[in-house]
Each structure stands twice: as C-alpha cells, then as structure tokens.
C-alpha positions as CSV (number, residue, x, y, z in Angstrom):
1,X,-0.4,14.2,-13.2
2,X,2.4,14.5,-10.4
3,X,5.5,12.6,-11.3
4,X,5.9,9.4,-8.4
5,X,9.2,10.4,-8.4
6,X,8.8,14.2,-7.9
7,X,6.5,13.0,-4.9
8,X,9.1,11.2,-3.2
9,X,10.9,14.4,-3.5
10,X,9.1,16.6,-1.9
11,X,9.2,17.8,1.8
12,X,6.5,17.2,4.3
13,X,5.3,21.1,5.8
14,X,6.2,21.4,9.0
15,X,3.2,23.6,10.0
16,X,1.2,20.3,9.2
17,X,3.2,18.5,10.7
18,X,2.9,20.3,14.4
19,X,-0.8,20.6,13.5
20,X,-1.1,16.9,13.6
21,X,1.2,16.4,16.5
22,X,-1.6,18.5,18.4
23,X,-4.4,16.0,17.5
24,X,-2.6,12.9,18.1
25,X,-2.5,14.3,22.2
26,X,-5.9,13.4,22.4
27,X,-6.7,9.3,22.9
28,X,-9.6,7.4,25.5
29,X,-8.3,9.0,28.2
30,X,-7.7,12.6,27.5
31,X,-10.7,14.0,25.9
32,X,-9.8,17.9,27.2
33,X,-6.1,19.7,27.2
34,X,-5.5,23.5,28.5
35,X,-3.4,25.5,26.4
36,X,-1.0,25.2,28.7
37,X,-1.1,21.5,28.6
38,X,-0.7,21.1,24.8
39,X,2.5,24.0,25.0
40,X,4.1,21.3,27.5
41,X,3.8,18.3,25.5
42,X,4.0,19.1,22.1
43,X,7.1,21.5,23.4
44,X,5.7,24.3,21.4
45,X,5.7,27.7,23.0
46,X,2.3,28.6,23.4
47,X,1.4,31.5,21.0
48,X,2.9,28.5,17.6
49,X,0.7,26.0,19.8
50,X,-2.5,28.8,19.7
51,X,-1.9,29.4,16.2
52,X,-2.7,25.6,15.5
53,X,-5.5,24.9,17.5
54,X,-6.5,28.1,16.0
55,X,-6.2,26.9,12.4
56,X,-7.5,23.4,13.3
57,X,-11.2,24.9,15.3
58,X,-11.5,26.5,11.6
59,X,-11.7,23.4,9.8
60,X,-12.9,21.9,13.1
61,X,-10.8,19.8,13.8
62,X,-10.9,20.8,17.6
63,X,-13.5,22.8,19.4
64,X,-13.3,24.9,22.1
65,X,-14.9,23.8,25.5
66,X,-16.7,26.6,27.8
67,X,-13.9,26.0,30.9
68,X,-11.7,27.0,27.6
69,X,-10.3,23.5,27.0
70,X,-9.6,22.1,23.8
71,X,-11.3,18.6,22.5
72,X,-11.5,16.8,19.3
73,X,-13.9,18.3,16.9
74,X,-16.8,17.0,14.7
75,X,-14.7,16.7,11.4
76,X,-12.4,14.3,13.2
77,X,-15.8,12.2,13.7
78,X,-16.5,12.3,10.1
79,X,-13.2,11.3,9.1
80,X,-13.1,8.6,11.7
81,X,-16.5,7.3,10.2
82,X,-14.9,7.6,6.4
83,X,-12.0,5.5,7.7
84,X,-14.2,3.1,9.2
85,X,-16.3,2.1,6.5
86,X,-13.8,1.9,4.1
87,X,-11.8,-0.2,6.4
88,X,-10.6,-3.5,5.3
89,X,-8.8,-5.5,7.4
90,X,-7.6,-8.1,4.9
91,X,-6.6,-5.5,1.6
92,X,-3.0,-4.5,4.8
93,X,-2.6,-7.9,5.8
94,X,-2.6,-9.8,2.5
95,X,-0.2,-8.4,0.6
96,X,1.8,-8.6,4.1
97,X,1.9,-12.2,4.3
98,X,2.5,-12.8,1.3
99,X,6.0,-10.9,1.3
100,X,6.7,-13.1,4.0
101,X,6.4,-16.4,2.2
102,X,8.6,-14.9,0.0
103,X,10.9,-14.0,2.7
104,X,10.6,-17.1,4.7
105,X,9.6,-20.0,2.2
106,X,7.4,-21.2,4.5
107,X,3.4,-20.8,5.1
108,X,2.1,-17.7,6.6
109,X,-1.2,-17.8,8.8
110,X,-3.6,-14.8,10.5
111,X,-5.7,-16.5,13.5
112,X,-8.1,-14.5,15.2
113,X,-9.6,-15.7,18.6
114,X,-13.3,-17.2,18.6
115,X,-14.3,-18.4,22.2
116,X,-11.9,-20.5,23.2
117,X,-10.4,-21.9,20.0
118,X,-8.5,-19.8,17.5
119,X,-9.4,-19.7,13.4
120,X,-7.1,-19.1,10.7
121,X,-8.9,-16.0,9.3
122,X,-6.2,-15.4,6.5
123,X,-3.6,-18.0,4.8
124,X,-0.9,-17.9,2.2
125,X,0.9,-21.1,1.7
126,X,4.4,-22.0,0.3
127,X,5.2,-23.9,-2.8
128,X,6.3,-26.5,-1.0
129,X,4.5,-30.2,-0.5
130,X,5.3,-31.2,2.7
131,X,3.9,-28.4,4.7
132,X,1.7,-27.8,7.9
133,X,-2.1,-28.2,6.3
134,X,-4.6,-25.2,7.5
135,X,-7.4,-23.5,5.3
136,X,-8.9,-20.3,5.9
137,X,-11.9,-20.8,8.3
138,X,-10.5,-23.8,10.2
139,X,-10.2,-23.8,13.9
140,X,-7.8,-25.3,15.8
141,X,-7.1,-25.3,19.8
142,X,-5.8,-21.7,21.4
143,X,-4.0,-23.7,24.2
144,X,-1.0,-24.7,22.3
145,X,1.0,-23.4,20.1
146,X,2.5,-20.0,18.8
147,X,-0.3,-18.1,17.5
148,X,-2.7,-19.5,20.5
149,X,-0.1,-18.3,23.2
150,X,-0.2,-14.9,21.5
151,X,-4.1,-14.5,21.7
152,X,-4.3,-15.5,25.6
153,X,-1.0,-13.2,26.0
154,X,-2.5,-10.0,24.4
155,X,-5.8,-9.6,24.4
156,X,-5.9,-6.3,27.3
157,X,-3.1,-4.6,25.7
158,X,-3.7,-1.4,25.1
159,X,-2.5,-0.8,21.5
160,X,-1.6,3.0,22.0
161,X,0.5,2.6,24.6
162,X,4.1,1.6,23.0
163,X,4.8,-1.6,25.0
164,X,7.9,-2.3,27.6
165,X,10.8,-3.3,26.2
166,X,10.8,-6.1,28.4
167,X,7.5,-7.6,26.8
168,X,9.0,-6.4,23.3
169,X,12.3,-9.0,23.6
170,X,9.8,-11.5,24.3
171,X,8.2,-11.5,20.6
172,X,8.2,-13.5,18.3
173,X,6.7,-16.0,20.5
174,X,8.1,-19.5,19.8
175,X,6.3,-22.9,19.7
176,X,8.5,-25.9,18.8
177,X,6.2,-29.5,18.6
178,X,3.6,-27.9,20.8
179,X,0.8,-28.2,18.6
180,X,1.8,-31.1,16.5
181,X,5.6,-32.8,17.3
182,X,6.5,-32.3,13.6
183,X,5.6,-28.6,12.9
184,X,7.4,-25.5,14.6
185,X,6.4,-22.2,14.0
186,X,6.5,-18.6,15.1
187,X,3.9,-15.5,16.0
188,X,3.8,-12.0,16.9
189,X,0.6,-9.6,17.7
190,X,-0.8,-7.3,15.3
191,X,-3.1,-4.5,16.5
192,X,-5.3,-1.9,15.3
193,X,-5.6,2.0,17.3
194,X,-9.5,1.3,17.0
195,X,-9.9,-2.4,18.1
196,X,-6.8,-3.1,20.3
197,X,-5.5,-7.0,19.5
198,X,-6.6,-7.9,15.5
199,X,-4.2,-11.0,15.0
200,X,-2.0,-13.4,15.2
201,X,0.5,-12.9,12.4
202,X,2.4,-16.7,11.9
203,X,4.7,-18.6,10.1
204,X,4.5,-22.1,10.5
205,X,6.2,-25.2,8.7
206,X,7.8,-28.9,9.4
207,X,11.0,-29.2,12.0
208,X,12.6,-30.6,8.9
209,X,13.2,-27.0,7.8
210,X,12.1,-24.7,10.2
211,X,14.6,-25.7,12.4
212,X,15.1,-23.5,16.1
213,X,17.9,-21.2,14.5
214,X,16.4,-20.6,11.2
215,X,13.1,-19.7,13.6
216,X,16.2,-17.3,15.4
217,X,17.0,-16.2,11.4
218,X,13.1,-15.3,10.9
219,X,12.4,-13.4,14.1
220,X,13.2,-9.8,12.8
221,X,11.7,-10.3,9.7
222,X,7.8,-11.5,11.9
223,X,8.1,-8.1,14.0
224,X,8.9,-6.2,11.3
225,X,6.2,-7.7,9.5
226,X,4.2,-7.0,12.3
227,X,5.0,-3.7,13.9
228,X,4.1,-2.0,9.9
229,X,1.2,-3.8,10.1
230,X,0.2,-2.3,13.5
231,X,1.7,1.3,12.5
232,X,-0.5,1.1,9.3
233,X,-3.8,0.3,11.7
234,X,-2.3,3.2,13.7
235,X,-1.7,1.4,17.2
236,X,1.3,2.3,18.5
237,X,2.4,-1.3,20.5
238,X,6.3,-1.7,18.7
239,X,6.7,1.9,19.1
C-alpha cells in the first residue's frame, strides 16, 4: 500500500496534465476544434498538441470528425455516466457545512428552489439554544431573505463561465431582519458543471450574535466554503 505521505510527495506528469487541458476545451458550445484551434488555446505548438489528441483517440477520449475536427469521444460518455450515477450531492456538501458550524458557531442551511418557495434540503445546527429553528424538508418563502435572494439572483448562470468580478464582490449576499426581525444571516451560490445553480449555501442565527460585522468576519470563510464546493462539482463560477 502507497504511503499517504509519499502521495503527497509526488509530482503530477505533465504530459497528463496537457492531455487534460485538451479535453477541458470542449463544453455546450464547442463540440468540434481544428488542430489549429486547440494549438492556439491550449498554447501548445501543434505537433505536442497532435501527440495528445493522438494518445487520447487511442483510449478514445476524442474522435476524429470526417472535416478532420476533433470532438469528445465515447469513453468520455462512459465516464460521464460512472460519475453520474455515483453522484451524491449531499456525501460534498455535508461534511462542508459542518466545518462551517465549526468555523462560524452558528447554524448552517442548503435551500434548493421548489416553485416559488425555497426548502432547506440539508441542515447542521449549532450547539447553541437560542437559534433560528428550520428542519430539513421545511419550506419557507424565496422572496426574503439571504438564501431566497440567491435563488432568484442565480438561477441562468452559466456555471462554467468564471463570473465577473463585479458579480463576485457582490457575494455573500446579506439579509439582516428580512425574513424574521430577529435572525440575520448570510448566502452564497453553489453550482455543479452538469446542473448549473445546486444551492443555497447559508449561515443563519439571532442579531444577538450574528451581528452586521461579525456577518463582515464570516464572508470569506461562506465563499470559500462555497467556491470548493462548486470546484469539486466542477463548475467553474469563483474561478
């Protein structure tokens, strides 16, 4: 068995690397690249950028069109289909939220849109008593509120497309005794390469504590929280 240690050691290959950068080119809207085309963005000369497509139609990867065009191949279905059924959407955002309790000592919510009212899908709750009261399953209005405001706000993004920075200083979305005068809270977006918006990531709690500049203290912490959650789905919003 390989030593975890020894595996933190050791150096990615490069080749594999550039070989993947080649695949990642292709999204919804570019389904064919010339030769010529993949050189220019990848920024490989063309005979290294032959030598992976190449290697990639073996294991195909990539296939060859008759106009000589390159597209995604049939093992990339296959693998998509492996991922898909083994997805599950709760085993990355679980252990996520819970770090941020940790981090935050407050309660930590996922909402997910249904019609026009929003439901807390996942929920990890602080230790403490006096705290905002939602269970898993409940539904509460999308008009108001943090988590609300980011489910009307996101729903066309496209999640791989990195998003201005001008929409990016915008996040965490705030909501200070919107939804109920006593509770405050904050939210940021979580997407997924495959189904664009998945979430609402939130942490929520009583003005008594989560007051407007510990909310400032707990903003980097949400869209980090956040933006490894969306890398790990493979969307590519927080760049």
């Amino acid at each position: 068995m390989t030593d975890p240690q020894t595996e933190r050691k050791t150096k990615s290959v490069e080749a594999v690397i550039r070989a993947l950068q080649v695949l990642k080119l292709f999204d919804k809207s570019t389904h064919e690249m010339s030769l010529a085309e993949i050189s220019r963005r990848t920024g490989m000369v063309k005979s290294t950028a032959l030598r992976m497509l190449v290697s990639l139609a073996e294991e195909q990867m990539v296939t060859v069109t008759a106009d000589r065009k390159y597209a995604l191949g049939p093992e990339i279905y296959r693998l998509g289909k492996a991922y898909t059924s083994g997805f599950n959407l709760e085993s990355h955002v679980r252990p996520a939220m819970k770090q941020l309790v940790l981090d935050a000592n407050e309660c930590v919510s996922f909402f997910q849109r249904v019609g026009n009212r929003r439901m807390c899908l996942f929920r990890e709750d602080s230790d403490h008593l006096l705290r905002e009261h939602v269970a898993e399953g409940d539904t509460v209005s999308l008009d108001r509120g943090a988590a609300g405001r980011v489910l009307t706000t996101f729903p066309k993004q496209d999640p791989n497309l990195t998003a201005p920075l001008r929409t990016l200083e915008q996040l965490p979305i705030v909501s200070v005794g919107e939804r109920d005068a006593e509770i405050n809270g904050l939210a940021a977006p979580v997407f997924s390469a495959a189904q664009g918006l998945v979430g609402a990531l939130t942490i929520s709690g009583p003005q008594s504590r989560l007051s407007e500049s510990y909310l400032d203290e707990l903003k980097p912490k949400m869209l980090r929280t956040a933006a490894d959650l969306s890398a790990r789905l493979g969307a590519r919003f927080y760049g």
